[in-house]
C-alpha positions in Angstrom: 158.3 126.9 64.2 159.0 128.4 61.0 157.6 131.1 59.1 158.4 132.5 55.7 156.8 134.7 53.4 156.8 133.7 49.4 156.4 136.6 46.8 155.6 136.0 43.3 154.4 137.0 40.3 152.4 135.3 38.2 151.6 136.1 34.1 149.2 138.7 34.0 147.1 136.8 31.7 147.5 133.7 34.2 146.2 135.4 37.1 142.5 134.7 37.1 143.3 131.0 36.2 145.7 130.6 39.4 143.0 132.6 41.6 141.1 129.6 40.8 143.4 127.1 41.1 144.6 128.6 44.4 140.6 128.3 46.0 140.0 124.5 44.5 143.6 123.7 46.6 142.6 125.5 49.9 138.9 123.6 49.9 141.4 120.5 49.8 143.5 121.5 52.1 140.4 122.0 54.7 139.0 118.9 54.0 142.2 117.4 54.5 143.0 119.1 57.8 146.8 118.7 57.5 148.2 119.2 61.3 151.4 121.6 62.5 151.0 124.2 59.1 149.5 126.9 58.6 149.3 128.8 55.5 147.4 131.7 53.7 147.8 133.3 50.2 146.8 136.8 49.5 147.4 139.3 46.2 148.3 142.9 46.3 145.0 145.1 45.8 146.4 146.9 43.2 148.5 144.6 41.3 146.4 141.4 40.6 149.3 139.1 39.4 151.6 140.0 42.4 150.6 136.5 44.8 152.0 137.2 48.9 152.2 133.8 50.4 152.5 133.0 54.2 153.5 129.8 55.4 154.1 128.3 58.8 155.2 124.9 59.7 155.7 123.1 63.2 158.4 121.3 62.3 160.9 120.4 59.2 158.2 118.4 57.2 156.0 120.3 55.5 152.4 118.1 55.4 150.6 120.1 53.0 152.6 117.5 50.3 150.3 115.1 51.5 147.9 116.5 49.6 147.5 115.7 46.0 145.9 119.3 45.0 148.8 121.7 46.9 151.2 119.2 45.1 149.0 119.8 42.1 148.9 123.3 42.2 152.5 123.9 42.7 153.5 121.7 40.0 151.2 124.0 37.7 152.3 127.5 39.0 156.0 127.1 37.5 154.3 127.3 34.5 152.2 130.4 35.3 154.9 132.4 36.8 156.5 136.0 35.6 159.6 135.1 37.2 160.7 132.8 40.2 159.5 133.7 43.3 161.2 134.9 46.2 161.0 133.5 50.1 161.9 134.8 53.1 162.0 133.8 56.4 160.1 135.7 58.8 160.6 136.0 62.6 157.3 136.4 64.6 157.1 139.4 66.9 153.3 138.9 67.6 150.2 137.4 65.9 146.3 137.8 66.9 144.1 135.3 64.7 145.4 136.1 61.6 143.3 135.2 58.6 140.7 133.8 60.9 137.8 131.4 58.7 
């Protein structure tokens, strides 16, 4: 199991737009159902273009690719972005049903 955190920000201007584009890629993603991944994306409260990404995968593979919207989406954000993003990878200490549907 992996787990890394992504941090960007997006144009100000662009924010709104990849809001949008982030929701019509999610519905995808639960229709789709991809196994052994798990992944949220949140934005600072006070800093709408600032996107916080978590991402877990099961194995090497990452099976959201399989789905023609995430591939979509992140073809589309390199043109929305402020800067390039950062990642990190995370080490779990604990977790309790994060970002539960």
């Amino acid at each position: 199991m992996s787990v890394t955190l992504i941090r960007g920000q997006v144009r100000p201007d662009q924010a709104a737009d990849v809001e949008a584009a982030a929701q019509k890629m999610f519905a995808a993603i639960k229709a789709a159902r991809p196994g052994g991944v798990r992944y949220a994306s949140t934005k600072l409260a006070d800093d709408g273009p600032t996107f916080v990404v978590l991402l877990e995968l099961d194995g090497p593979a990452n099976p959201l690719t399989a789905v023609p919207e995430f591939v979509e989406f992140q073809n589309e954000l390199k043109n929305r972005l402020a800067g390039p993003p950062t990642a990190e990878q995370l080490e779990v200490v604990g977790t309790y049903r994060l970002f539960t549907d």
